[in-house]
MITI-742411 format. One record per residue (C-alpha): residue number from 0; x, y, z; residue in three letters. Coordinates in steps of 0.25 Angstrom, whole numbers, m for minus. Example, Ala and Ser with C-alpha at 12.3 -4.5 7.8 and 13.67 -1.06 7.14 Angstrom:
<rs>
r num: 0 | xx: 49 | yy: m18 | zz: 31 | residuo: Ala;
r num: 1 | xx: 55 | yy: m4 | zz: 29 | residuo: Ser;
</rs>
This chain:
<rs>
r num: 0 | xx: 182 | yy: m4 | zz: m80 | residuo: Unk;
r num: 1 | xx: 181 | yy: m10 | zz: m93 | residuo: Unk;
r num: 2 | xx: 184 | yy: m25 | zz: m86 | residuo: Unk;
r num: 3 | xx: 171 | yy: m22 | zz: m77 | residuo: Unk;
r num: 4 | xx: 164 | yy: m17 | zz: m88 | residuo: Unk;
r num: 5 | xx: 165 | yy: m30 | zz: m95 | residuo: Unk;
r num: 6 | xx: 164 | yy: m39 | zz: m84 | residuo: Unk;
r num: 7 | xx: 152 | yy: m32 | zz: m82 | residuo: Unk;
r num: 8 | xx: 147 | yy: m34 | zz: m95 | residuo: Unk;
r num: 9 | xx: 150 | yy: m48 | zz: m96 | residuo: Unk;
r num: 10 | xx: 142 | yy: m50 | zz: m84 | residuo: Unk;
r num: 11 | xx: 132 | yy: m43 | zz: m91 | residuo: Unk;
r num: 12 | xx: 135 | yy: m54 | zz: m102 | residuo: Unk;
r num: 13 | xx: 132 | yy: m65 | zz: m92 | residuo: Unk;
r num: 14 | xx: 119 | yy: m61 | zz: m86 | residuo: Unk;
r num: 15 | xx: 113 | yy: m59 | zz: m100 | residuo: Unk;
r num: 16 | xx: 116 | yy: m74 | zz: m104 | residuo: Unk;
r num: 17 | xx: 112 | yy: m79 | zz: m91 | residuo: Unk;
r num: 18 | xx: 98 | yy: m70 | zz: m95 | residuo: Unk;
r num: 19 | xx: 96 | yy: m76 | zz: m108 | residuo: Unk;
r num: 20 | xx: 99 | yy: m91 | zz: m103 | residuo: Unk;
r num: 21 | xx: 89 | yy: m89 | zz: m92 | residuo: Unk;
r num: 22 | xx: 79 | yy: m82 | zz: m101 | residuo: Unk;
r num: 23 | xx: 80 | yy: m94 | zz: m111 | residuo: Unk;
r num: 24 | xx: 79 | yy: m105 | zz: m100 | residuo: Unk;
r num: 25 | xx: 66 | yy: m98 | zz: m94 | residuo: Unk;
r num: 26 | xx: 61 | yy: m96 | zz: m109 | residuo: Unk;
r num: 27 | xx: 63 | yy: m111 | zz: m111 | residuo: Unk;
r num: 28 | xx: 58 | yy: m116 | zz: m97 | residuo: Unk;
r num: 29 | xx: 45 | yy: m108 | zz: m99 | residuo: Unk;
r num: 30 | xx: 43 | yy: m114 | zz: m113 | residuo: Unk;
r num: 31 | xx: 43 | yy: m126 | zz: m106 | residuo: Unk;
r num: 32 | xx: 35 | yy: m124 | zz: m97 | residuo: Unk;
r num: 33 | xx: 26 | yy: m118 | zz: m107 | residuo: Unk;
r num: 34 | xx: 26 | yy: m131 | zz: m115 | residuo: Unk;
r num: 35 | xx: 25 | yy: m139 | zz: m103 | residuo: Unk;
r num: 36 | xx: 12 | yy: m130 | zz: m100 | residuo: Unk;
r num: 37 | xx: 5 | yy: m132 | zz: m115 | residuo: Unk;
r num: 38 | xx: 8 | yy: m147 | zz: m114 | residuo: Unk;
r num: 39 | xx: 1 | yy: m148 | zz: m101 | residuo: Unk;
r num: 40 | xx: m12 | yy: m139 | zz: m106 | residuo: Unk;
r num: 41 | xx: m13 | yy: m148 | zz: m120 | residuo: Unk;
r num: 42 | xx: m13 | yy: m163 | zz: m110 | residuo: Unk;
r num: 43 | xx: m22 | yy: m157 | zz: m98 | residuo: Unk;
r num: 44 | xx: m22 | yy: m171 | zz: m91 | residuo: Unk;
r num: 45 | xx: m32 | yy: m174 | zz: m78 | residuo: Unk;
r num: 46 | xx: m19 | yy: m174 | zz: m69 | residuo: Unk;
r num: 47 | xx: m4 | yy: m165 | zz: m73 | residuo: Unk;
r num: 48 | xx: 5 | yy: m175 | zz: m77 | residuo: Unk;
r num: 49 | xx: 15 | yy: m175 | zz: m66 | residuo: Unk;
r num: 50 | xx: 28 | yy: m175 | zz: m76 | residuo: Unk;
r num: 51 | xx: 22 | yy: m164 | zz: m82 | residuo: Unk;
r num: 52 | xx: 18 | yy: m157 | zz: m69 | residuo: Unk;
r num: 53 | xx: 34 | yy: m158 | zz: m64 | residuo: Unk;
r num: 54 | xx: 40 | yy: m151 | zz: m76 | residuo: Unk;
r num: 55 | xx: 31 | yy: m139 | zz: m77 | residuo: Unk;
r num: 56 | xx: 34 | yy: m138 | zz: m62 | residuo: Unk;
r num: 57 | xx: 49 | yy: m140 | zz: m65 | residuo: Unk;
r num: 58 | xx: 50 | yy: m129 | zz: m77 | residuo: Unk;
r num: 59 | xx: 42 | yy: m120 | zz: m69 | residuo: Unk;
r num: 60 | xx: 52 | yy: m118 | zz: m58 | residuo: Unk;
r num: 61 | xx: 62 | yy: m119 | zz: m69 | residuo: Unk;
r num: 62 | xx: 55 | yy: m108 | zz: m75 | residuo: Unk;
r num: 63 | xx: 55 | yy: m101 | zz: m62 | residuo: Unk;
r num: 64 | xx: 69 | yy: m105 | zz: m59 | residuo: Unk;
r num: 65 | xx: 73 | yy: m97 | zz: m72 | residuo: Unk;
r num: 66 | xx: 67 | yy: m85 | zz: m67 | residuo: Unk;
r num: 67 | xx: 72 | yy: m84 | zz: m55 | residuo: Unk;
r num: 68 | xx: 87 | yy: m89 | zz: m61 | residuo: Unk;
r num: 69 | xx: 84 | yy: m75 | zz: m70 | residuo: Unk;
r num: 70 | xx: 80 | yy: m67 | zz: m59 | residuo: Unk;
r num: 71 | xx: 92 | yy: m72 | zz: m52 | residuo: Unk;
r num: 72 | xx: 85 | yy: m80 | zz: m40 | residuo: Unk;
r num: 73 | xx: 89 | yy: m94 | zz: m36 | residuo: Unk;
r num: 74 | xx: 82 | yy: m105 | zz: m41 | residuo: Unk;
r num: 75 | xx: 74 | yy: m114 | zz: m35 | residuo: Unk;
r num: 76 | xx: 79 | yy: m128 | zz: m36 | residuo: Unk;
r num: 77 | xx: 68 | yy: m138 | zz: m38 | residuo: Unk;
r num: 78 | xx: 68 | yy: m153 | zz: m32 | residuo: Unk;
r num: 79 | xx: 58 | yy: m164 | zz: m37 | residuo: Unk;
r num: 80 | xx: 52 | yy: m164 | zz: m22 | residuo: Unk;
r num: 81 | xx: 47 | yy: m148 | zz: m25 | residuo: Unk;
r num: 82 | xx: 42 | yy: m152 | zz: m40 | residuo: Unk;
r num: 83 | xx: 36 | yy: m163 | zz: m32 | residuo: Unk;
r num: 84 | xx: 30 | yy: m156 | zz: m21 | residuo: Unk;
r num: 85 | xx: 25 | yy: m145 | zz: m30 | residuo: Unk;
r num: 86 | xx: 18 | yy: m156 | zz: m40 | residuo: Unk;
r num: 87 | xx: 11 | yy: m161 | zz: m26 | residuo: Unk;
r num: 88 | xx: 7 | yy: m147 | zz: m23 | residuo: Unk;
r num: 89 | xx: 1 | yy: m145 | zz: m37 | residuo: Unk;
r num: 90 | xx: m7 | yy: m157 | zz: m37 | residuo: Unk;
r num: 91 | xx: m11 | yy: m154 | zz: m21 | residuo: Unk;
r num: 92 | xx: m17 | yy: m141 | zz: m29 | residuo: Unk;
r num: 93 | xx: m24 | yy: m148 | zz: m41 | residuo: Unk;
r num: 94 | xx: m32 | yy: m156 | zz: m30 | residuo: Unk;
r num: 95 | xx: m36 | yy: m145 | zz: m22 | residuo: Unk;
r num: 96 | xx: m40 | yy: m139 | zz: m34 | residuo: Unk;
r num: 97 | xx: m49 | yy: m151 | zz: m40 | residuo: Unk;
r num: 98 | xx: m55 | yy: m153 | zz: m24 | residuo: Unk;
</rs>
């Protein structure tokens, strides 16, 4: 009884850590992104830098990758092709918006 009890515990242990990391990851990505976010409102250029475009895209689904990890979901695994793809549907966006 007292073997389960402390496995139990232990366990208990784990999952708690596992929840802080997590928590301190998603704290730190958001940061990020929130700094990402204020240094795109201070240089509002005519046309997004690209680089910049990419890794708001890329902390965003880390950010969301994070949630989901805490939730206990599977992550979603991004490629280049997908940042790619959705920088090209942004940008298809922006023009219909400007037409």
């Amino acid at each position: 009884m007292q073997r389960e009890q402390m496995i139990q515990k232990k366990e208990r242990r784990n999952l708690l850590k596992q929840k802080r990391k997590l928590k301190f990851k998603l704290r730190k990505t958001l940061q990020q992104l929130l700094e990402l976010d204020d240094k795109c409102d201070e240089h509002v250029p005519p046309i997004p830098d690209k680089d910049t475009k990419t890794e708001e895209l890329k902390l965003r689904l880390s950010l969301a990758n994070l949630i989901l990890e805490e939730e206990g979901q599977t992550l979603y695994e991004t490629t280049e092709a997908e940042v790619t793809e959705s920088q090209q549907t942004a940008e298809d966006e922006d023009e219909q918006e400007k037409s």
